[in-house]
Backbone bond lengths (Angstrom), bond angles and torsions (degrees), N, CA, C in turn:
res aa  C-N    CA-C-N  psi(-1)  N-CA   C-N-CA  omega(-1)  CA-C   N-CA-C  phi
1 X - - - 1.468 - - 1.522 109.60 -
2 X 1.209 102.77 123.94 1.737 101.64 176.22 1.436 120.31 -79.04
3 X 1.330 111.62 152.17 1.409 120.93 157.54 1.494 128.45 22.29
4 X 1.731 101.52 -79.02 1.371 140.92 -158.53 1.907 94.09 -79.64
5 X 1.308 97.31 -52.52 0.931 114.98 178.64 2.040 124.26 -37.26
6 X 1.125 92.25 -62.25 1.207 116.47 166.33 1.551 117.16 -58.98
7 X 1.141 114.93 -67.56 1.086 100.01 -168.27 1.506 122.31 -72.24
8 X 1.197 121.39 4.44 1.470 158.78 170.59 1.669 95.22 -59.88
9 X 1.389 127.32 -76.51 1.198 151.12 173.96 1.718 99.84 -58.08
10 X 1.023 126.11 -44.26 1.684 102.07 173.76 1.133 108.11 -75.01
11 X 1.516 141.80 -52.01 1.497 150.48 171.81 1.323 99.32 -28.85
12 X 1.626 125.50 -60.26 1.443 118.41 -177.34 1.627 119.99 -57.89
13 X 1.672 100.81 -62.93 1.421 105.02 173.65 1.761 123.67 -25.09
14 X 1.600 108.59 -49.71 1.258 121.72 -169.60 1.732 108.80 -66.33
15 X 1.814 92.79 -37.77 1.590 84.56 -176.76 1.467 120.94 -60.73
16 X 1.609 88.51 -51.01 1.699 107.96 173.95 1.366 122.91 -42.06
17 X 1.586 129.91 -5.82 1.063 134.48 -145.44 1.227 99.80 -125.28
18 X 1.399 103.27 -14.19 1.846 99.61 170.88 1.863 104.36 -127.50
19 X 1.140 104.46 44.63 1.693 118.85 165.55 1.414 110.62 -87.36
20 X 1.448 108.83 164.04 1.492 92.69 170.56 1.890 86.94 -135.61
21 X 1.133 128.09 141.18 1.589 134.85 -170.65 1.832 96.46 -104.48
22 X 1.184 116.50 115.08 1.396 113.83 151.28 1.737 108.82 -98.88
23 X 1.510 93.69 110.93 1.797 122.81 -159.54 1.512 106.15 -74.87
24 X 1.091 133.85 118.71 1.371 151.13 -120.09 1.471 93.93 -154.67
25 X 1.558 124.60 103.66 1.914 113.76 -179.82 1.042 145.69 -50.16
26 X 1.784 96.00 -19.24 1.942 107.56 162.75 1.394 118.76 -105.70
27 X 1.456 99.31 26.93 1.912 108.39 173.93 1.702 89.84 -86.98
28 X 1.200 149.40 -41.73 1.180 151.50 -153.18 1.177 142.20 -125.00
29 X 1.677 109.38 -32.31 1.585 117.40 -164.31 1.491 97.64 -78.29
30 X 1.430 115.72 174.71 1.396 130.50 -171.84 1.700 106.69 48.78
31 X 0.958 143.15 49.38 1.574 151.86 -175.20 1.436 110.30 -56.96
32 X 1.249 128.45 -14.44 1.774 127.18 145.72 1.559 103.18 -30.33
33 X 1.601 99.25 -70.64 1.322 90.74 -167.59 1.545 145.33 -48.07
34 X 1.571 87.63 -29.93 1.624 111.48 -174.84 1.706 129.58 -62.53
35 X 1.544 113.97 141.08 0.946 88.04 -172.80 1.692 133.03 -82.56
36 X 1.219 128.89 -157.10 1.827 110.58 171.69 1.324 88.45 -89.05
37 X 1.278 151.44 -67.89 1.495 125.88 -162.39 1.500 106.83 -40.58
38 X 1.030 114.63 -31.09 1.708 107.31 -177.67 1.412 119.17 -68.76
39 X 1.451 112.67 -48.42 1.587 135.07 -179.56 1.394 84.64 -49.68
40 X 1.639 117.49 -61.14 1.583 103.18 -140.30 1.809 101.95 -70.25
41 X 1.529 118.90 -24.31 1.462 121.27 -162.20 1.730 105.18 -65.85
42 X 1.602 97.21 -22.97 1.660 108.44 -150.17 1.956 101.59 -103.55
43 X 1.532 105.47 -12.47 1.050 103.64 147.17 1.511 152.87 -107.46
44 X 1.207 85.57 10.44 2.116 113.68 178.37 1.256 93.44 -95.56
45 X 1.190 125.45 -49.80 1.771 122.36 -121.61 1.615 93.22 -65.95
46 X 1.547 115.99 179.81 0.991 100.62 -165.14 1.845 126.28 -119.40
47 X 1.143 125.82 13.54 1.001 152.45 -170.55 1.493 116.30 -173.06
48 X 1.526 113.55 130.87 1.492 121.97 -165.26 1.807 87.33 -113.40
49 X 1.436 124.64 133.21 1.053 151.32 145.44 2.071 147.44 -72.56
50 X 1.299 101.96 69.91 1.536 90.04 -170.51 1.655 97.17 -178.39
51 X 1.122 92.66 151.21 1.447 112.67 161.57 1.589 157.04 -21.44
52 X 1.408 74.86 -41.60 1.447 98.31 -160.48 1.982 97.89 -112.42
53 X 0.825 93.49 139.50 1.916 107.62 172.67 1.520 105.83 -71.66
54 X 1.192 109.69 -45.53 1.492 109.12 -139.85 1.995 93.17 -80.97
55 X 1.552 94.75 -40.89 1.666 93.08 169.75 1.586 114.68 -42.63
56 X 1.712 112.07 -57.33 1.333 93.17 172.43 1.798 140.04 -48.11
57 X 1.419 89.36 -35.70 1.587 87.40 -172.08 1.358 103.71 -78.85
58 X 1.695 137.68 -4.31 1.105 127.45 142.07 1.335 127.59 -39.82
59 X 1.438 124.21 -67.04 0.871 129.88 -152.67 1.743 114.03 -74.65
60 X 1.503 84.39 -27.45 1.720 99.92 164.41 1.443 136.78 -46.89
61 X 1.646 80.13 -41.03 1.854 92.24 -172.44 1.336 104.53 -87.40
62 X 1.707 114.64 -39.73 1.678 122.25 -175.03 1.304 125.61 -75.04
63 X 1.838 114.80 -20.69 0.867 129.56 -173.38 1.538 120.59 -114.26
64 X 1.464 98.70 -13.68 1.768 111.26 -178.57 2.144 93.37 71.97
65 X 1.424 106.13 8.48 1.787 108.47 -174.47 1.560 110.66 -20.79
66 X 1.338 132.31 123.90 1.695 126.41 159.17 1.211 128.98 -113.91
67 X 1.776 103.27 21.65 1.527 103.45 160.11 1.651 130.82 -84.92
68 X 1.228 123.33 166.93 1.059 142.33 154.64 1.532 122.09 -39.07
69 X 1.234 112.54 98.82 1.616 114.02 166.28 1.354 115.20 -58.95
70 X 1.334 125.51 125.79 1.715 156.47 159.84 1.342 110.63 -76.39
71 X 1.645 126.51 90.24 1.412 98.90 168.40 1.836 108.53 -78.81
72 X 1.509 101.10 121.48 1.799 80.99 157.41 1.512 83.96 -167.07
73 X 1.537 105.58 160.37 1.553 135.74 164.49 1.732 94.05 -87.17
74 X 1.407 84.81 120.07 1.644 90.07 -159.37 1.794 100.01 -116.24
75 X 1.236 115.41 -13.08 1.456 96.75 -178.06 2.026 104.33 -156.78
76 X 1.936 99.43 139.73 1.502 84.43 -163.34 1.259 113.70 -88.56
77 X 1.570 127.98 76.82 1.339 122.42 128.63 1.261 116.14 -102.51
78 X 1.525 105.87 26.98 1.576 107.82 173.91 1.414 108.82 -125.81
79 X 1.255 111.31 23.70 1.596 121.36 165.97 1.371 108.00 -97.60
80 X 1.306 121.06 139.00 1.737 138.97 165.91 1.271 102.41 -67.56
81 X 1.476 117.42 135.56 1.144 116.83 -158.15 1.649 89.30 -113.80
82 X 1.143 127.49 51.56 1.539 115.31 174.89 1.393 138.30 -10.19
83 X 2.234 101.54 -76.34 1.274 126.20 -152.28 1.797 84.62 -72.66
84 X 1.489 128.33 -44.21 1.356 107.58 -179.46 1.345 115.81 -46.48
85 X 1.431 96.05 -64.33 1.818 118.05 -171.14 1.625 107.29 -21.81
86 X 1.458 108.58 -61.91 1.550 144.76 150.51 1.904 103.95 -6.34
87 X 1.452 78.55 -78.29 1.709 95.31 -163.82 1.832 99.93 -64.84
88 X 1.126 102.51 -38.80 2.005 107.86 177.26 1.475 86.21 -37.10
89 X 1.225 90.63 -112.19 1.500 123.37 170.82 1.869 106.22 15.41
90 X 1.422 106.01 -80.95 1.680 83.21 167.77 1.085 139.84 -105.95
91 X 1.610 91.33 50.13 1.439 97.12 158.77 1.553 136.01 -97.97
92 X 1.695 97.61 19.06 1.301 119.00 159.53 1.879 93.20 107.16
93 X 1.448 119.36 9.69 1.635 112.42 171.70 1.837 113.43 -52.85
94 X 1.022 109.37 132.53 1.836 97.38 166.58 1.702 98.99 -91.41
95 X 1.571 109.04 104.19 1.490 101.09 157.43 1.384 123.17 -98.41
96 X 0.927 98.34 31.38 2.300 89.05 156.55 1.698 92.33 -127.03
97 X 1.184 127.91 116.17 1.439 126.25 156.52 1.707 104.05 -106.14
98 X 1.237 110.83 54.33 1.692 100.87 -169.71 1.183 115.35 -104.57
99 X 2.059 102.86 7.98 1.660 118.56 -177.30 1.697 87.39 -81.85
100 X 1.200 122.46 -31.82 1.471 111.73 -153.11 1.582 110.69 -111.81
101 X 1.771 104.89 -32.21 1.537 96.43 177.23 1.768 84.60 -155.24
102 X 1.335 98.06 156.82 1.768 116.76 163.58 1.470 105.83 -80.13
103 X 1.415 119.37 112.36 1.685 120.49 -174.45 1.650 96.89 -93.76
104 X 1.104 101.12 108.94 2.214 105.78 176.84 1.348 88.59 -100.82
105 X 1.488 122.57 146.38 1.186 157.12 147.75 1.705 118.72 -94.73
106 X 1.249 107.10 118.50 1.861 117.21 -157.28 1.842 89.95 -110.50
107 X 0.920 126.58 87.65 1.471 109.25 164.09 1.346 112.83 90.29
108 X 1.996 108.89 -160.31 1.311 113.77 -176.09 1.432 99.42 -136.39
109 X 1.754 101.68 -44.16 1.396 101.42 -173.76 0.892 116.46 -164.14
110 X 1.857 140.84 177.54 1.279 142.68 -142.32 1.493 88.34 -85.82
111 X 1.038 148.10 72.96 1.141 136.89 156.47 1.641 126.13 -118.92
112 X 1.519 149.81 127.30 1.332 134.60 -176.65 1.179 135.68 -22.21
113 X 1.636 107.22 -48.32 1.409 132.23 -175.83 1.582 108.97 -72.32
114 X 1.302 124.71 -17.40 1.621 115.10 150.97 1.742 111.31 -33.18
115 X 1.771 97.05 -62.14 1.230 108.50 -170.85 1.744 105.78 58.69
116 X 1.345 98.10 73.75 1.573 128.01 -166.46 1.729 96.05 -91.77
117 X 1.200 111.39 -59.71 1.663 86.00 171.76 1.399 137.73 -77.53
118 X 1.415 123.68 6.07 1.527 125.92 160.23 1.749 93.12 -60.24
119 X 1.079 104.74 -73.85 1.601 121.38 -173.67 1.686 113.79 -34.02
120 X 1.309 109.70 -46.32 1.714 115.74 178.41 1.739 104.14 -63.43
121 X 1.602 121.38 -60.42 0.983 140.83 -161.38 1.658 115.81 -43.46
122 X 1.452 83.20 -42.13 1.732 110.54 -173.88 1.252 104.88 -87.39
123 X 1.223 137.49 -56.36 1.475 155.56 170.56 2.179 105.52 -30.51
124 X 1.409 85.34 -54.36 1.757 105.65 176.82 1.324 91.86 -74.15
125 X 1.349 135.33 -99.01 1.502 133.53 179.88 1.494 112.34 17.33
126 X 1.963 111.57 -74.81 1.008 116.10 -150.47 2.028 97.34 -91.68
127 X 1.114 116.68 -3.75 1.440 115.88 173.44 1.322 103.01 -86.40
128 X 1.127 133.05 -28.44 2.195 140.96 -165.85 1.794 79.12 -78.69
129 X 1.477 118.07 -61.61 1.455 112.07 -163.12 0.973 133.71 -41.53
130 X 1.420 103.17 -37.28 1.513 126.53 -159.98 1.576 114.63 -105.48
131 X 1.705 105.50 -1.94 1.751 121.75 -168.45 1.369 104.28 48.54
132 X 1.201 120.99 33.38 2.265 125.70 159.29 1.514 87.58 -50.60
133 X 1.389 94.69 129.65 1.954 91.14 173.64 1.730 95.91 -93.67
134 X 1.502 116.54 140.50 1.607 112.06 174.09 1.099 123.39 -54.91
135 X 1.690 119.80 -5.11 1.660 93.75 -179.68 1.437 98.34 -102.49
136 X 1.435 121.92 40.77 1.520 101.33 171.29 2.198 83.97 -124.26
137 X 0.983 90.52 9.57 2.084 88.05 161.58 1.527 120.36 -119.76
138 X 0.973 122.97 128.16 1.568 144.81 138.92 1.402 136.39 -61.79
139 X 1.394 135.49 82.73 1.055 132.05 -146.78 2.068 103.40 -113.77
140 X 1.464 128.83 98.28 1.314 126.85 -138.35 1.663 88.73 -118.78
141 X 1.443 99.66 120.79 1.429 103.70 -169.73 1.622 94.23 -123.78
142 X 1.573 97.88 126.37 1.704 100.92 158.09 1.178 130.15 -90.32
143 X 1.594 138.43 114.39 1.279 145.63 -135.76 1.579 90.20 -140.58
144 X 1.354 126.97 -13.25 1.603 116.85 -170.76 1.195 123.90 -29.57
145 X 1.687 109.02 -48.61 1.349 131.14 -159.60 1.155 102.47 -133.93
146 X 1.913 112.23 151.17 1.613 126.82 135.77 2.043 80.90 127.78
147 X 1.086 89.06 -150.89 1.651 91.56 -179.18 1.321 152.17 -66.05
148 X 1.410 123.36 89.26 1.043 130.20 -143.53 1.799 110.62 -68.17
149 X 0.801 111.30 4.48 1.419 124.40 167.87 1.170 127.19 -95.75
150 X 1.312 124.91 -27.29 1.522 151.38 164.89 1.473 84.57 -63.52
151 X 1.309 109.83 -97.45 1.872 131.49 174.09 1.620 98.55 28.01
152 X 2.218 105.82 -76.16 1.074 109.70 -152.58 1.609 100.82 -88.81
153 X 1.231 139.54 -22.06 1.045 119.76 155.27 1.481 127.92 -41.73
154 X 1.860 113.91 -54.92 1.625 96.60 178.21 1.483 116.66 -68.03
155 X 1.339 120.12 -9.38 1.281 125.98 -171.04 1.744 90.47 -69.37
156 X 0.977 121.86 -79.77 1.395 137.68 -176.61 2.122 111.29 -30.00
157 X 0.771 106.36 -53.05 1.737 138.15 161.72 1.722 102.99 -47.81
158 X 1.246 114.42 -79.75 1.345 141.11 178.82 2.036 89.70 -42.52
159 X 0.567 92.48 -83.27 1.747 91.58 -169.21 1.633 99.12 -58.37
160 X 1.212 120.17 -68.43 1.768 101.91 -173.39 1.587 113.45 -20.63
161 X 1.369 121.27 -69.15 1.499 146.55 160.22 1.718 120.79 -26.31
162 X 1.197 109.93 -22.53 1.426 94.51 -163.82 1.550 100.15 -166.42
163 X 1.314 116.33 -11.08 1.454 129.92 144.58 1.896 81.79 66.70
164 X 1.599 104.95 -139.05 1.684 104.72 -176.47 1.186 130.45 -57.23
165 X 1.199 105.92 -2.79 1.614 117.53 175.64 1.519 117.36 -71.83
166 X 1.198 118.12 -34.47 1.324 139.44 -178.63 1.516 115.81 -65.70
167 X 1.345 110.59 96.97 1.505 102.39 -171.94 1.778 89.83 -115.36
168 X 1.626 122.23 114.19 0.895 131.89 142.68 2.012 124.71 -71.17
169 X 1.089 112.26 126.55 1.395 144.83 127.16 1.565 123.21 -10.29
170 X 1.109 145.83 67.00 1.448 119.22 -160.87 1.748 107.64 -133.54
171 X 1.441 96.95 -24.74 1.433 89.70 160.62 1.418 134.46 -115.73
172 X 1.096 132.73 151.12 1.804 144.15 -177.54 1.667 91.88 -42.88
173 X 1.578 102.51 120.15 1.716 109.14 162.16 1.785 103.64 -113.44
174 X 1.209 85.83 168.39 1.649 102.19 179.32 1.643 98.93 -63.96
175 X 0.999 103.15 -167.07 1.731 106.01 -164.84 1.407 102.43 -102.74
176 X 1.316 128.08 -38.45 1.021 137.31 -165.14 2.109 115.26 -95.83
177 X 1.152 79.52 -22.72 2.125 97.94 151.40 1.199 89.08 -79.76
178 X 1.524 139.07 -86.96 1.415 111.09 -157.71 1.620 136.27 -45.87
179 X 1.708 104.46 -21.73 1.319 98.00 -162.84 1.750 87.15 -90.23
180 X 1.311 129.70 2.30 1.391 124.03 -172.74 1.578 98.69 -86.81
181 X 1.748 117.58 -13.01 1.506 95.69 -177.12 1.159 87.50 -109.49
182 X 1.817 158.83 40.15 1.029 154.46 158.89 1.727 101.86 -98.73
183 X 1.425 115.99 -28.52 1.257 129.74 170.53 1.273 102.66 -53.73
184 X 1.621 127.82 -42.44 1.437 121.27 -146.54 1.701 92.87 -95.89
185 X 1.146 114.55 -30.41 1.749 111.39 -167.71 1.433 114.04 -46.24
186 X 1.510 102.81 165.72 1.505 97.18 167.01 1.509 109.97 -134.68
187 X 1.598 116.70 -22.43 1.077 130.45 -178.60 1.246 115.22 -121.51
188 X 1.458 140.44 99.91 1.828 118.97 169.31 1.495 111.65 -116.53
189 X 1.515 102.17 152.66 1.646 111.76 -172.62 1.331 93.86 -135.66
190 X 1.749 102.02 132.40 1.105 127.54 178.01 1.233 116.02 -142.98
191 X 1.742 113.35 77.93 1.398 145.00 174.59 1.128 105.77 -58.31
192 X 1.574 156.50 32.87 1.432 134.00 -162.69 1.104 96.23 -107.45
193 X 1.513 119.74 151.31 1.300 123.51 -163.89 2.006 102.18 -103.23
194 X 1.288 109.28 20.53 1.377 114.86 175.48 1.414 99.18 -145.84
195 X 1.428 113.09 172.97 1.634 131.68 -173.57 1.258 93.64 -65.35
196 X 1.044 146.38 140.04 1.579 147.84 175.58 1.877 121.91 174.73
197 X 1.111 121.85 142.83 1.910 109.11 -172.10 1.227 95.50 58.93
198 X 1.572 132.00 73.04 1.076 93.74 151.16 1.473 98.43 -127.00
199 X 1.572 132.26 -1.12 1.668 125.19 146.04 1.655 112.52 -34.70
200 X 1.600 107.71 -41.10 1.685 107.07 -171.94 2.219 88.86 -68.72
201 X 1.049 90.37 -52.08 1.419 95.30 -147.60 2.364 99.52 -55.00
202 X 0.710 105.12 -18.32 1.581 130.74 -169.82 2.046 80.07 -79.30
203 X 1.063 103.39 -72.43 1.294 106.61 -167.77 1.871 115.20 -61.06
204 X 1.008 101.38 -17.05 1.875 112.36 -166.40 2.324 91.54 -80.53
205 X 1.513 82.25 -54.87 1.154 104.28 -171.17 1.762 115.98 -47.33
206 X 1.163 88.12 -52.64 1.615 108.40 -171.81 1.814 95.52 -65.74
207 X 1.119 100.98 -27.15 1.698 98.96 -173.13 1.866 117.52 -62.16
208 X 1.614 82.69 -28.81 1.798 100.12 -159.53 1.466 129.02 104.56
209 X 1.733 97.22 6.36 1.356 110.44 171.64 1.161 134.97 -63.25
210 X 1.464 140.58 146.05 1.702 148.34 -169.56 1.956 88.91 -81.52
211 X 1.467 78.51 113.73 2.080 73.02 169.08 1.268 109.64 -134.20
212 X 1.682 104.75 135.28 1.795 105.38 -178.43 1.895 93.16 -89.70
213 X 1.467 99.10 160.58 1.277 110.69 169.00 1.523 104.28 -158.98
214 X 1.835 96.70 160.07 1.707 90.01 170.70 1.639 123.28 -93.40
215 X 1.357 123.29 134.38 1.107 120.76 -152.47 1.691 114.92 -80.48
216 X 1.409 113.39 2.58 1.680 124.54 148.28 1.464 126.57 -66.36
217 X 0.889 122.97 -11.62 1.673 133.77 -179.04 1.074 123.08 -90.94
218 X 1.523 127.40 132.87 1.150 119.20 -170.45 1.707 123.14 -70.52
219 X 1.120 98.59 -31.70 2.154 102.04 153.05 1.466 100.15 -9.69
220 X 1.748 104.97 -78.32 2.012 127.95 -170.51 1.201 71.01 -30.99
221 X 1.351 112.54 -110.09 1.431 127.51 -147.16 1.505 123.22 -33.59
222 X 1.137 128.41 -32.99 1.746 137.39 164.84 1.461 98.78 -50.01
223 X 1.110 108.30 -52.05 1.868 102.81 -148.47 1.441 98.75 -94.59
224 X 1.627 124.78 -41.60 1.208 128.68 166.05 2.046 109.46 -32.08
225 X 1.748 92.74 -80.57 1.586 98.55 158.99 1.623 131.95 -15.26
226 X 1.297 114.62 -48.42 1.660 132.25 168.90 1.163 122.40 -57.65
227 X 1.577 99.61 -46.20 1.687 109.64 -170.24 1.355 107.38 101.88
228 X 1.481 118.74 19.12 1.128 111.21 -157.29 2.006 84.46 -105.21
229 X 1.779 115.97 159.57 1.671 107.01 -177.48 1.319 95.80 -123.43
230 X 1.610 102.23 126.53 1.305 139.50 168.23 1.487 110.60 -105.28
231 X 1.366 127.57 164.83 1.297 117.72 -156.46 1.886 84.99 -139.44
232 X 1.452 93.25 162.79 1.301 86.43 -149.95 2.091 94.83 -111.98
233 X 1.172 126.99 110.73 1.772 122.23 -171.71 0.902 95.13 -49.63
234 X 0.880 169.64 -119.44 1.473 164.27 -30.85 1.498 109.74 -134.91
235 X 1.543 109.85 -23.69 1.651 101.68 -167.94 1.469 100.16 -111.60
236 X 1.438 104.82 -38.59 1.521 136.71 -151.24 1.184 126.11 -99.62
237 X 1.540 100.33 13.53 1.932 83.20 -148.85 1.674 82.14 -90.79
238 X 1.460 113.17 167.85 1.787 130.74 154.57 1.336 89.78 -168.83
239 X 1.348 103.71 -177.29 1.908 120.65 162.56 1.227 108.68 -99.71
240 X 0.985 136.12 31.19 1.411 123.86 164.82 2.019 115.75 -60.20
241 X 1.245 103.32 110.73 1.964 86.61 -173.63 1.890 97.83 -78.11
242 X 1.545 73.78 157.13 1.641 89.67 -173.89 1.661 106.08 -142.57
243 X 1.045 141.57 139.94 1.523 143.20 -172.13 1.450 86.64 -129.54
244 X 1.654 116.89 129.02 1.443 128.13 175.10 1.858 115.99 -114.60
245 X 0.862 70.11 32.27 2.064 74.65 178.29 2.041 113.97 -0.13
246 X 1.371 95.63 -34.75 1.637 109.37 -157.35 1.965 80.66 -64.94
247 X 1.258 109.10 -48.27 1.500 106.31 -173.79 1.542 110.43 -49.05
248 X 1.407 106.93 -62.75 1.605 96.61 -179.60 1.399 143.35 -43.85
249 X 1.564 108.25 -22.96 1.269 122.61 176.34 1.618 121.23 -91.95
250 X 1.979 116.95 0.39 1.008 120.28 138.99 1.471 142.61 -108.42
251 X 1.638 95.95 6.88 1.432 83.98 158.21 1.787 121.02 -124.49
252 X 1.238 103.56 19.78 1.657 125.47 146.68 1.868 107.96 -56.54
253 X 1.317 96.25 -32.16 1.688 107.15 -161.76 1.377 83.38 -77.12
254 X 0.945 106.04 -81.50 1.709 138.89 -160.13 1.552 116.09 -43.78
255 X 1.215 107.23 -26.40 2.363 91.29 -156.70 1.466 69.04 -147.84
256 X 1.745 115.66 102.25 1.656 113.69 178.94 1.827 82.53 -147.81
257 X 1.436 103.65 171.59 1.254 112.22 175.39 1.631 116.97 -65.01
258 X 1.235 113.15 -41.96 1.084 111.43 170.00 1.512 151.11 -91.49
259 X 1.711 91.59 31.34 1.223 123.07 178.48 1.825 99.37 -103.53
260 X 1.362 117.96 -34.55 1.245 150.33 152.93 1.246 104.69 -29.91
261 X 1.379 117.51 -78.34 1.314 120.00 -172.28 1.634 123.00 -69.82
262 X 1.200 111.17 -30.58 1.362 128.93 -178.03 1.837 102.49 -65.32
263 X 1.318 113.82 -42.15 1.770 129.29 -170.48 1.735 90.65 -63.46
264 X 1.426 107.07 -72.93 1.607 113.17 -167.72 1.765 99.19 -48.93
265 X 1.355 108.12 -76.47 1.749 103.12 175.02 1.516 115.05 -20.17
266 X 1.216 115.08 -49.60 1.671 102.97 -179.86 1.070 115.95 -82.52
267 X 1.104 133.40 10.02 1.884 147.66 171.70 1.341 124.13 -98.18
268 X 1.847 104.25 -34.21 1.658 108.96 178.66 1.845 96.26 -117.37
269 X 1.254 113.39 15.77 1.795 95.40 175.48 1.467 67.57 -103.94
């Protein structure tokens, strides 16, 4: 390495060293992919930002990381949205339809790491077993966003499987339509094999909703950590509906604005 070279690479290091990263789940996971300018930024830089523990000790092991862990809830789609939830609610929504159909929630968005057909495969499996006839399931897939090539594959998948039952998601709703069909669920699974949904999952939770997850993800470990009960796909799954109230009253506690404000304050005092 020449000269120029070098000192090129300390100039960076130094800058990098007084960054602060608010850690984002597709800034990092799968690190094959990544490039070395990336590796090298994500192991200098100088303070790590987020929530979750378990992200750090990722980045630790994959990245050799030597910044400083930040605890803070750093941005609000990770606030519980109560007083709406609240205001939905009586505004005359029926959220239990579980006399007429089982409402499943598949994911967040067109992206791989849903990993939407483990979830369908199994979902069908255990309805064929049991003779569940499909029109007493609802299967509600968010497709708005992420790869539109993915998209029409599960789209294609999604209907073979479950034919009218299959209600895809495909265009952008207001926020407050979306949180009116999080009202209606009874079951959601969120198989992704990285940190991802977890504004939906904050919001499902806070509702009193039954939520599958995979128990490698740092999600598990957040909510596990809380005390909060997540259910685990792989061991656990059935349709049995279940409403957990005990959840709502810790993450009412937990993911508020002024948990928000308190994280950033200890970052810029």
């Amino acid at each position: 390495m020449g000269r120029k070279a070098k000192s090129t690479l300390i100039y960076s290091t130094l800058v990098v060293e007084k960054c602060y990263w608010v850690m984002w789940g597709g800034d990092f996971y799968f690190p094959e992919k990544q490039s070395i300018f990336k590796k090298f930024v994500i192991k200098n830089i100088g303070y790590l930002i987020t929530y979750m523990p378990k992200q750090i000790e990722y980045v630790r092991e994959h990245y050799k990381a030597k910044g400083q862990y930040i605890d803070c809830l750093f941005y609000p789609d990770g606030i519980y949205q109560k007083k709406l939830t609240e205001l939905l609610k009586n505004s005359g929504i029926r959220t239990n339809l579980a006399e007429k159909k089982i409402r499943i929630l598949v994911g967040n968005s067109a992206t791989e790491t849903n990993r939407h057909e483990i979830v369908f495969y199994k979902v069908k499996q255990y309805i064929d077993t049991r003779d569940i006839p499909l029109s007493s399931i609802e299967i509600i897939v968010p497709l708005s966003y992420g790869d539109i090539y993915y998209r029409e594959k599960i789209l294609k998948i999604g209907f073979e499987l479950f034919g009218d039952s299959f209600n895809p998601l495909i265009n952008f709703l207001k926020y407050e339509e979306y949180l009116k069909i999080l009202l209606t669920i009874d079951i959601a699974i969120f198989y992704h094999n990285r940190q991802q949904g977890l504004g939906n999952l904050i919001q499902l939770l806070g509702m009193g909703k039954k939520v599958y997850l995979n128990k490698e993800t740092p999600q598990w470990s957040l909510f596990e950590s809380l005390g909060v009960r997540v259910f685990d796909f792989d061991t656990e799954f059935n349709l049995e509906i279940e409403e957990i109230p005990e959840n709502s009253k810790i993450i009412e506690k937990e993911f508020t604005v002024q948990k928000v404000i308190e994280g950033w304050k200890r970052i810029l005092e």
